[in-house]
KEVEXKE-128040 format. One record per residue (C-alpha): residue number from 1; residue in three letters; x, y, z. Coordinates in Angstrom, 3 decimals. Layout:
// KEVEXKE-128040
{atom NUM ala {X Y Z}}
...
// end
This chain:
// KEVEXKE-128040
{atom 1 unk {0.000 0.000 0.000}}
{atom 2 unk {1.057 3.386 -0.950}}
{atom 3 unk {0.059 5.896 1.727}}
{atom 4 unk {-1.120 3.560 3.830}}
{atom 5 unk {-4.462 2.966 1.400}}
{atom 6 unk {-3.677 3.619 -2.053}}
{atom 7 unk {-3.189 0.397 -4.132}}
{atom 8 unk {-0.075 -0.407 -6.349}}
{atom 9 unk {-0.142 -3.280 -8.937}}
{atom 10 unk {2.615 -4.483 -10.747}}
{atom 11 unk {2.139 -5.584 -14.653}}
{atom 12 unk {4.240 -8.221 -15.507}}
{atom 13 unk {4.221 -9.540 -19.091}}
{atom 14 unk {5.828 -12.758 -20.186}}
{atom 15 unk {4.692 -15.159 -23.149}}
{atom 16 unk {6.258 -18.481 -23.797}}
{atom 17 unk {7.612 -17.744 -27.233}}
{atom 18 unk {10.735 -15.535 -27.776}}
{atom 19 unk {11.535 -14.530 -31.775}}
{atom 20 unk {15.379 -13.663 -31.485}}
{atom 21 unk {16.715 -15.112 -27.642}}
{atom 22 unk {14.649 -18.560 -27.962}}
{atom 23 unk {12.966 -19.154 -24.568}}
{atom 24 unk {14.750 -16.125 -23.171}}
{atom 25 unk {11.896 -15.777 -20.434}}
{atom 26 unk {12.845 -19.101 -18.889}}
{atom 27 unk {15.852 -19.766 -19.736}}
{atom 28 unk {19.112 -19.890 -16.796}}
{atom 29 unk {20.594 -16.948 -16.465}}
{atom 30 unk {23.280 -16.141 -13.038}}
{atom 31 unk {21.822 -19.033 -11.461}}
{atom 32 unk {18.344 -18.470 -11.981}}
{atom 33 unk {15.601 -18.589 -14.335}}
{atom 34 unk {15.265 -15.021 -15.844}}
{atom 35 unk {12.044 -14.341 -14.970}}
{atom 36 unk {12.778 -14.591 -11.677}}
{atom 37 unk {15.198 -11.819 -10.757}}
{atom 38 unk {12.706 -8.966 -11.752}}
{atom 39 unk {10.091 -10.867 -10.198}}
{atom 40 unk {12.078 -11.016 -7.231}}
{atom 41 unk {12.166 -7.149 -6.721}}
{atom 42 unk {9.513 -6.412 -7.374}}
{atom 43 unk {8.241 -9.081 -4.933}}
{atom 44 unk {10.463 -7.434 -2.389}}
{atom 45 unk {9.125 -4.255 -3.103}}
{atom 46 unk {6.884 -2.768 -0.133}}
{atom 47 unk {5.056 -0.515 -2.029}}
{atom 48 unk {3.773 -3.158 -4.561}}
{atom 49 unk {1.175 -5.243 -3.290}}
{atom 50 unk {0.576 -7.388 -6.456}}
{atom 51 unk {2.548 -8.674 -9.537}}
{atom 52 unk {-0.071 -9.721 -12.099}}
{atom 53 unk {1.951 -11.994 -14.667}}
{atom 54 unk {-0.132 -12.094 -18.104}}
{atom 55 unk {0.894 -15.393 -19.809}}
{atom 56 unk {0.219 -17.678 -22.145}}
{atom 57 unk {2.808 -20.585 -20.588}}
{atom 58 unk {1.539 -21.030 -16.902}}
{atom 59 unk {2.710 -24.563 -17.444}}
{atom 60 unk {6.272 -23.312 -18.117}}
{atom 61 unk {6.123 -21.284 -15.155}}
{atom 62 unk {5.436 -24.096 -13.151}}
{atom 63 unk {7.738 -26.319 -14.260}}
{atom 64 unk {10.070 -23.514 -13.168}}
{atom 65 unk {8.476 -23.560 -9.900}}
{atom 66 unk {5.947 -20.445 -10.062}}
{atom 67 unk {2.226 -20.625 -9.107}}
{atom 68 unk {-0.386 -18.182 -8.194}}
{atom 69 unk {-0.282 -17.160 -4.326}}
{atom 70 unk {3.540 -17.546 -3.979}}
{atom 71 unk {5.483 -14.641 -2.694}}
{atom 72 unk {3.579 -14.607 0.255}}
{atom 73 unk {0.189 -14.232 -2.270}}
{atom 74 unk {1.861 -11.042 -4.346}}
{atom 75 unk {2.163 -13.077 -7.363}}
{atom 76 unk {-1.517 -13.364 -9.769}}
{atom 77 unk {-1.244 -15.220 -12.820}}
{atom 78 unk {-3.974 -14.849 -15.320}}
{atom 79 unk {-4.027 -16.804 -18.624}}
{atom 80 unk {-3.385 -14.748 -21.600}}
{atom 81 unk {-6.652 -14.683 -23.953}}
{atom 82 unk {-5.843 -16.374 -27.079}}
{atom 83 unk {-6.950 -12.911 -28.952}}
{atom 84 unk {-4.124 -11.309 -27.970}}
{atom 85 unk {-1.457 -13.905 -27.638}}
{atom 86 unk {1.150 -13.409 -30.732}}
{atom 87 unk {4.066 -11.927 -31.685}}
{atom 88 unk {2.608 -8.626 -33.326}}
{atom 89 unk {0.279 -7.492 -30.564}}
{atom 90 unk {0.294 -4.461 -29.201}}
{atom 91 unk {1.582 -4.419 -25.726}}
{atom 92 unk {-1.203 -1.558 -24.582}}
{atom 93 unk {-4.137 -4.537 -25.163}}
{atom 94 unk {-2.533 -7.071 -22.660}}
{atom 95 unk {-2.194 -4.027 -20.020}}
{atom 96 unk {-5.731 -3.015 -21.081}}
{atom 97 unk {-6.958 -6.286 -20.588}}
{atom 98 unk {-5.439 -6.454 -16.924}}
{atom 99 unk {-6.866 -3.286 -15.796}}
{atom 100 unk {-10.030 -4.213 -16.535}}
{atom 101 unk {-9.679 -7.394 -14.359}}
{atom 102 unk {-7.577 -6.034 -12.037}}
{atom 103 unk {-8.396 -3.062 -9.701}}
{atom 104 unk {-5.751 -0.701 -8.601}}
{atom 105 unk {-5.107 2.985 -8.024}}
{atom 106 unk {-1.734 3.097 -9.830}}
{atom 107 unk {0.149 0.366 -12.066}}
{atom 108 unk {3.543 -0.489 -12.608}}
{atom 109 unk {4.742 -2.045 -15.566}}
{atom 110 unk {7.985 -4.085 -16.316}}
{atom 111 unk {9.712 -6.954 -18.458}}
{atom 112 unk {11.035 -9.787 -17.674}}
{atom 113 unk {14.073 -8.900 -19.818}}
{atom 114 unk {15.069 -6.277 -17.288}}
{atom 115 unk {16.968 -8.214 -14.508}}
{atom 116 unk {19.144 -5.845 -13.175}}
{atom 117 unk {16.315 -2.972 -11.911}}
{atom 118 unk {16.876 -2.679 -8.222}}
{atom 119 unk {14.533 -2.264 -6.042}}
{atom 120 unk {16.324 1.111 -4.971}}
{atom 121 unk {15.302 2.592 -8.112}}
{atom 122 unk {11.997 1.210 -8.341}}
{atom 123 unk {11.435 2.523 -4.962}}
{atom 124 unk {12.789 6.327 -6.205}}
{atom 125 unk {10.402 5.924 -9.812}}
{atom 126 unk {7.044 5.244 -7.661}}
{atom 127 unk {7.653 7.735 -4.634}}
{atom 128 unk {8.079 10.606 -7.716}}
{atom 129 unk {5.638 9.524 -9.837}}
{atom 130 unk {3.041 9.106 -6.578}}
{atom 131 unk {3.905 12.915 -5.528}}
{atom 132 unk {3.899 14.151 -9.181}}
{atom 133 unk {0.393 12.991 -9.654}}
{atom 134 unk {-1.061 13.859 -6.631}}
{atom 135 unk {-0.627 17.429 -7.180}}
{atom 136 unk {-1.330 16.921 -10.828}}
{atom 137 unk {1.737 17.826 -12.509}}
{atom 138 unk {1.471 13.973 -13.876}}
{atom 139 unk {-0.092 11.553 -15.163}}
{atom 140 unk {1.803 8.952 -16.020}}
{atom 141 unk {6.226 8.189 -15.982}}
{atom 142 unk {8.272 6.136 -18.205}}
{atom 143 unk {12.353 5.331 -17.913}}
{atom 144 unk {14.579 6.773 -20.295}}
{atom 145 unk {17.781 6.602 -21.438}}
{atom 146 unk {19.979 10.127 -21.772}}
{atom 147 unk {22.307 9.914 -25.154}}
{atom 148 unk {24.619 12.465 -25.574}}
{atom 149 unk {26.375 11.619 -29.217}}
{atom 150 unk {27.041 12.707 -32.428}}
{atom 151 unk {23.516 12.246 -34.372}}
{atom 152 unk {22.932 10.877 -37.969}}
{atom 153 unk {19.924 10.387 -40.385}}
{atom 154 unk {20.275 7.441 -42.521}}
{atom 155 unk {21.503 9.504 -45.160}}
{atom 156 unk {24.192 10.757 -43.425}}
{atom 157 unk {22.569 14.279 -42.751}}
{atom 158 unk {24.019 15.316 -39.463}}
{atom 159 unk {20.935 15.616 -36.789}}
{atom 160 unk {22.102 17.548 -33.613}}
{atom 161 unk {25.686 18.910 -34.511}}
{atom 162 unk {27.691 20.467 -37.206}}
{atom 163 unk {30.759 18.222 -38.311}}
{atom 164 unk {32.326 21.576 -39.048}}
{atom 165 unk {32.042 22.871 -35.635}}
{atom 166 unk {33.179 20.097 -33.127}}
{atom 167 unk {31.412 20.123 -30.074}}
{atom 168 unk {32.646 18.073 -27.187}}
{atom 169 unk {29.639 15.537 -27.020}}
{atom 170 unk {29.082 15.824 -23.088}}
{atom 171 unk {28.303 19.640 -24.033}}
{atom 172 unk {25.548 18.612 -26.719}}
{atom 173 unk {21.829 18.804 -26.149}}
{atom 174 unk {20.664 15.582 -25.058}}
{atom 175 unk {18.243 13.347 -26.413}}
{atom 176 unk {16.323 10.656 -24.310}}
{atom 177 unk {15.305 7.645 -26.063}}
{atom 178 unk {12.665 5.491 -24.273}}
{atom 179 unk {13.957 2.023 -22.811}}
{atom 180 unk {11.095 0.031 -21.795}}
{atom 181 unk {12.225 -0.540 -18.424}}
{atom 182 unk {9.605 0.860 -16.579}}
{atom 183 unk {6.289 2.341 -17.101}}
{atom 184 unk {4.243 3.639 -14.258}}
{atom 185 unk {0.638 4.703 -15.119}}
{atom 186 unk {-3.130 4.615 -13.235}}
{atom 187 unk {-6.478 3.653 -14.969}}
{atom 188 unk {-7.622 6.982 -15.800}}
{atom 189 unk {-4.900 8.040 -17.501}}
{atom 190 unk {-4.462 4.811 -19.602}}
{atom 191 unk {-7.790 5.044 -20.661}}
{atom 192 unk {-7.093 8.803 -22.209}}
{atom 193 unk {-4.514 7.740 -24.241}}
{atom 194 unk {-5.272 4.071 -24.829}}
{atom 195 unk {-1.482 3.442 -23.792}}
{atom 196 unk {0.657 3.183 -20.734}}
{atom 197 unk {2.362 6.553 -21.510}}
{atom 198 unk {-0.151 9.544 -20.646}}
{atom 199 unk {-0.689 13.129 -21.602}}
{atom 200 unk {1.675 14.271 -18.944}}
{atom 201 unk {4.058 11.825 -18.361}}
{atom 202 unk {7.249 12.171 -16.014}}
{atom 203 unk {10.717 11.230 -18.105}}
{atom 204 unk {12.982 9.456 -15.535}}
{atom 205 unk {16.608 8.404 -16.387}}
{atom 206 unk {16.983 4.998 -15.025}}
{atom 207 unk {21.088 4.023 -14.115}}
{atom 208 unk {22.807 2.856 -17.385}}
{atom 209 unk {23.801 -0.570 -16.132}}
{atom 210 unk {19.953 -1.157 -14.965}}
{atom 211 unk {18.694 0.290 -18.253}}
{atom 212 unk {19.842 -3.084 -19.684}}
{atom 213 unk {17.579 -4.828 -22.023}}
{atom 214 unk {17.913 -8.739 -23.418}}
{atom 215 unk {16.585 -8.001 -26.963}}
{atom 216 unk {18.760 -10.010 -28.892}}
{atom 217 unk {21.797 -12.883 -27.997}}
{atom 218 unk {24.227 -10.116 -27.521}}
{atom 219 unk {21.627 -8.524 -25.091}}
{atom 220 unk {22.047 -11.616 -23.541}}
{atom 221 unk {25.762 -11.865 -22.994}}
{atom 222 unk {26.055 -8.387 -21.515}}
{atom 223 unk {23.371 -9.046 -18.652}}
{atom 224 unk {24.756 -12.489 -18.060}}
{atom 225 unk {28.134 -10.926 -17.107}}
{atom 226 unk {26.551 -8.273 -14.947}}
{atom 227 unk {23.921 -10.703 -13.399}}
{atom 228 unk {27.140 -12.891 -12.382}}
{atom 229 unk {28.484 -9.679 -10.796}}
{atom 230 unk {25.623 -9.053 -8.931}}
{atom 231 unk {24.473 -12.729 -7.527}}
{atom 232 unk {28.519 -12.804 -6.320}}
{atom 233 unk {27.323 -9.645 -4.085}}
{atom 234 unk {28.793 -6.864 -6.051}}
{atom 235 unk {27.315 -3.698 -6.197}}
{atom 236 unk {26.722 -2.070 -9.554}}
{atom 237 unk {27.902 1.512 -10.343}}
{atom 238 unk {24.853 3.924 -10.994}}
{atom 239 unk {26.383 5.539 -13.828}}
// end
């Protein structure tokens, strides 16, 4: 509970079939299946009271030891409806489909190919995002990712600099590119947009080394070497 009465559910994603990392969702990682470290935070979360994983492979997760009521009754899995099971469909009609079923004053969102979100920052995204839109100056936050480079089109048109005038890149404008690691949202603002980013959302830079997503094998490699990092009990940098 947020506020002692406000209720926080956690969204948590995860189909059977992978297109580039085969099985990436359930497949070993550090020790573990990879599912299972975000689930762990945000298990170990205080503020979240729920983690509702939408899935079409509740066998898989049981095999892999998961079923409904474990982590002391935080985890909910509901079976994915076959209408929006696939490869090409949208993301926003699997949220929309658990926020009908499932009540709650805000929502979190996540991926199981995030492992190495700590709880630390999760903590820091919902006590902003809970202050932000209680005075409504938000409605909704997503992470981000700040990039300070040397732009191109495809064409080779520079985008934010002029080749002939070298700017040191830490003193260019930044850009923030979205990075799916976290989407916080509530009902009412999901249903204005039809999507788990708002009218007024907050843009919060997540750590670098958190900001990691397993998208494709090399994906994989990166996080594998962190993970092993951080299940040896070494703290990651924040920058």
């Amino acid at each position: 509970m947020i506020n002692g009465s406000k209720r926080l559910t956690a969204l948590l994603p995860m189909k059977a079939h992978s297109a580039r990392v085969t099985s990436k969702n359930f497949r070993m990682i550090a020790g573990k299946p990879l599912f299972r470290w975000i689930l762990d935070a945000l298990c170990a979360t205080p503020e979240i009271d729920q983690v509702v994983i939408n899935t079409d492979a509740r066998g898989i997760l049981a095999d892999n030891g998961l079923k409904n009521g474990d982590y002391a009754g935080k985890a909910l899995i509901r079976d994915r409806k076959p209408e929006i099971c696939g490869d090409f469909v949208s993301m926003n009609l699997v949220l929309a489909d658990d926020i009908a079923n499932v009540a709650s004053d805000y929502y979190l969102m996540t991926h199981t190919t995030n492992p190495l979100l700590r709880i630390e920052t999760i903590r820091r995204m919902i006590a902003e995002f809970v202050s932000a839109e209680a005075s409504g100056k938000a409605d909704s936050l997503f992470s981000v990712t700040r990039r300070q480079t040397r732009f191109y089109a495809p064409d080779g048109a520079p985008i934010n600099h002029d080749p002939k005038n070298l700017v040191r890149t830490q003193d260019l404008p930044p850009y923030l590119e979205e990075n799916s690691v976290c989407y916080l949202f509530t009902a009412t603002s999901f249903a204005k947009t039809d999507a788990r980013i708002g009218e007024k959302p907050i843009l919060f830079e997540t750590p670098r080394l958190e900001s990691v997503d397993i998208d494709e094998q090399s994906d994989w490699f990166m996080a594998e070497s962190l993970l092993l990092r951080v299940a040896a009990g070494e703290t990651l940098p924040e920058g």
